[in-house]
C-alpha positions, 0 to 999 in steps of 0.5 A: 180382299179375298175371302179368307181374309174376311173371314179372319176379320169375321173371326177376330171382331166376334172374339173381340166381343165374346171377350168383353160382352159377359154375365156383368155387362149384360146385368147392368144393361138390364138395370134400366128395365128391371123393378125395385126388386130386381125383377123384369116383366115380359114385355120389358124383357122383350124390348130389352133383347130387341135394343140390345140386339139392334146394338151388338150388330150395329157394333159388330158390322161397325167394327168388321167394316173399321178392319176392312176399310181403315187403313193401318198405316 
């Protein structure tokens, strides 16, 4: 592979997540965290970015070595 191509699969799974990572599917990933009123503390808001950063590498470097690893064919 060279790295062009890598780069182009870079490229294709982050525009795959841009698309489907928006305002709403962040608003439901807060719900656990928030109060009856809607309203989240620091620390609480803090573990948040933490939890939802964890997952999004995970997923975007799942997703990278699922393009470079599985065969299409």
């Amino acid at each position: 592979m060279t790295k062009e191509e890598l780069i182009t699969i870079f490229n294709t799974v982050q525009k795959k997540f841009e698309d489907e990572i928006n305002e709403d599917y962040f608003l439901q990933r807060l719900k656990p965290y928030t109060d009856s009123d809607g309203f989240i503390e620091y620390h609480k808001l803090a573990m948040f970015a933490y939890n939802e950063s964890l997952a999004s590498s995970k997923g975007f470097l799942f997703e990278v070595l699922s393009e470079v690893l599985v065969d299409k064919e």
